[in-house]
Steps between C-alpha positions, in 0.01 A plus 500: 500500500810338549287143582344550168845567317647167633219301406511687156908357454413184677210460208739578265806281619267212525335543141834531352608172690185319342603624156834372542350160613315474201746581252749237696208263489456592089869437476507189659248327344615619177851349566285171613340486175793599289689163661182272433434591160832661370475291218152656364637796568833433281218387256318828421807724517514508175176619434520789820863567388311575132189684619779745693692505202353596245079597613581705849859644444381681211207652669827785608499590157153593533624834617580599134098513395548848704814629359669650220744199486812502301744201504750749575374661784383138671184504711623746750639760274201482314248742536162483676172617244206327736260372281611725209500147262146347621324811411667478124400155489172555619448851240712285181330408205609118591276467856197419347589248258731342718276447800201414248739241295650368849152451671315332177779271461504385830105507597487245192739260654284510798240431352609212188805410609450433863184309474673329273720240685202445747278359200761283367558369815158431553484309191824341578380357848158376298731312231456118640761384192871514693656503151264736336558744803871442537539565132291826507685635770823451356424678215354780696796528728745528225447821378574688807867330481561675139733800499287825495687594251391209247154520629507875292669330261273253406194716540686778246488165287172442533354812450681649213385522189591169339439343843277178604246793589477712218464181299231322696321839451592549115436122400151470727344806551666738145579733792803740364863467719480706804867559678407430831814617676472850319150531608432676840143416528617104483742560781339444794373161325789391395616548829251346736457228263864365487565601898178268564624214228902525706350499820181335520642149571742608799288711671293216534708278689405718800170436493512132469711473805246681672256247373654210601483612842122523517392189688338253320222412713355881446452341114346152632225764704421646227457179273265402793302790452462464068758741425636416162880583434408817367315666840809278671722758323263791544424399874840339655764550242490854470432603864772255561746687310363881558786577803757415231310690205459823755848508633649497119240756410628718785854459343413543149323808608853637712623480147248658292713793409755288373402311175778289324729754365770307353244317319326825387863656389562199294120563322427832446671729259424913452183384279344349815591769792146591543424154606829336616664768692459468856690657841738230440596513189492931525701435797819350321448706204595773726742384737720252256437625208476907575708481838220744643543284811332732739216532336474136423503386865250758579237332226640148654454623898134613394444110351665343804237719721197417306574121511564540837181656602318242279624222651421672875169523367435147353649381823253729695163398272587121539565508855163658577370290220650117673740372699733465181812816530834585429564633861 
C-alpha cells in the first residue's frame, strides 16, 4: 500500500514538473517572439488596447441584464431578478415586430445587398476599357465615403414630395405624390435600395482582390477548351473567388441580428415603427431615451446570443460544407 502511495506522489511530483516545463517553455518562447517582432506587436496595440476597451470590458456590465439596477445602488447594490426582464421582452407587445422587422431587414441584405458587390465585381474584372473601369469604380466607391448622415439627407430629398422622384413619377407616369419617408410599407425599400447604392462599390473591392489572385493560366485552360468569357466567369472566376464569398457570408451572417441602426434611427419616424423598428433601434429607445437600462441590456444580451449562435452555425455548415471556415 505504501509502494502504491509513493508511486501515486512520485506521479504527481513528476506531472506537476512537466506542467511547469511547459509553461516555462510557453514563456520563453513568448519572450523570444516578443524581442523578434516587438515592433508588430507595438503595431496592433492599438487595435487589442481598443477591442479590451471598449468590446470585452463592457461584457462586466452584462451583469445588469439580471438585475434591478439603479445608478445609485451600482452593480453590486443592485438587486438580482434572474431573467425577470427576458420573459417581459419575450411576453411585450414589441417581440414580434421587432424580431420580424430585424430579421426581414437583414435576410434582404443577404440576399440584394450581398450579392451585390460580387456582380459588380464580376463585371468590373470583364471591363477590358482601363478608363471606362477606373471611372466606374470611382464613382461607385464614393458613396460609401459620404457622411451617413447626408446619405438620409439626400434620400429625404429625393423622396419627398416635390422631390426628383415624385416628379419623374408625376411628369411620366400621372402617378399622384407618395411621401416615401412617411410610408412604412416603402421602408424596407428605401432602405435596401440606398444601403446597396452606398455600399455596392466598396464591398466590391474585396472581391476583385480575390480575383486577381486566381492564376491566369486556369483562364488560358479554359480558352483551350472553347470556354467563352462568360463560362470563364461561371467556371474559374467564381470558384476562384467562393473561399472569399463564404468567409464574408459567415461574417455577415455573425451579424444578422444587427442591421444598421444608426442608419435606421436617422429614417424612420413613429409613422413607420411597424416596418423600421428593429432590436436596435428598441434597444436605445429604452436604455437612452427611457433609462430602463436593465431591461435594455437584457433585449441587447438576447441579440448578442442569437448572432452568436448564428455565426457558430454558419461556421459549422461551411466547414462540413468545404475547407473554407472561420476557425
Amino acid at each position: 500500500m505504501a509502494k502504491v502511495e509513493k508511486e501515486i506522489i512520485a506521479g504527481s511530483i513528476k506531472q506537476k514538473s512537466s506542467f511547469g516545463d511547459r509553461v516555462t517553455n510557453f514563456k520563453n518562447k513568448a519572450v523570444k517572439d516578443f524581442k523578434r517582432n516587438k515592433l508588430i506587436y507595438l503595431m496592433i496595440s492599438p487595435v487589442v488596447l481598443y477591442y479590451i476597451i471598449f468590446q470585452y470590458g463592457p461584457m462586466y456590465g452584462l451583469q445588469i441584464a439580471f438585475k434591478d439596477y439603479s445608478p445609485a445602488l451600482g452593480f453590486h447594490g443592485s438587486p438580482w431578478v434572474g431573467f425577470e426582464h427576458f420573459k417581459d421582452f419575450f411576453n411585450s407587445f414589441y417581440f414580434g415586430r421587432l424580431l420580424k422587422n430585424t430579421i426581414l431587414l437583414s435576410f434582404y441584405s443577404l440576399i440584394f445587398a450581398f450579392p451585390a458587390g460580387i456582380i459588380l465585381a464580376l463585371l468590373l474584372n470583364e471591363v477590358r476599357g482601363r478608363v471606362f473601369k477606373r471611372t466606374v469604380q470611382t464613382v461607385t466607391y464614393m458613396p460609401h465615403f459620404v457622411s451617413l448622415v447626408v446619405i438620409v439627407g439626400i434620400l429625404y430629398d429625393f423622396t419627398a414630395r416635390d422631390g426628383v422622384i415624385n416628379y419623374i413619377l408625376v411628369s411620366l407616369f400621372g402617378i399622384e405624390p407618395i411621401a416615401f419617408m412617411r410610408e412604412s410599407e416603402w421602408f424596407r425599400t428605401l432602405y435596401i435600395g440606398s444601403d446597396i447604392w452606398q455600399n455596392v462599390g466598396w464591398s466590391s473591392i474585396i472581391f476583385l482582390a480575390a480575383m486577381s489572385g486566381i492564376d491566369p493560366s486556369l483562364y488560358e485552360a479554359a480558352k483551350m477548351d472553347g470556354a467563352g468569357r462568360f463560362k470563364q466567369m461561371i467556371h474559374v472566376t467564381l470558384p476562384g473567388i467562393m473561399p472569399t464569398v463564404v468567409i464574408l457570408l459567415i461574417l455577415l451572417i455573425g451579424k444578422f441580428m444587427t442591421v444598421g441602426d444608426e442608419k435606421i434611427l436617422l429614417m424612420y419616424n413613429p409613422t413607420t415603427y411597424d416596418t423600421a423598428d428593429v432590436i436596435g433601434t428598441y434597444v436605445y429607445r429604452k436604455g437612452i431615451l427611457e433609462s430602463d437600462f436593465s431591461y435594455s441590456a437584457a433585449v441587447g444580451l438576447f441579440k448578442a446570443i442569437i448572432a452568436f449562435t448564428l455565426l457558430v452555425i454558419a461556421n459549422g455548415i461551411a466547414r462540413k460544407a468545404g475547407d473554407t471556415k472561420l476557425w
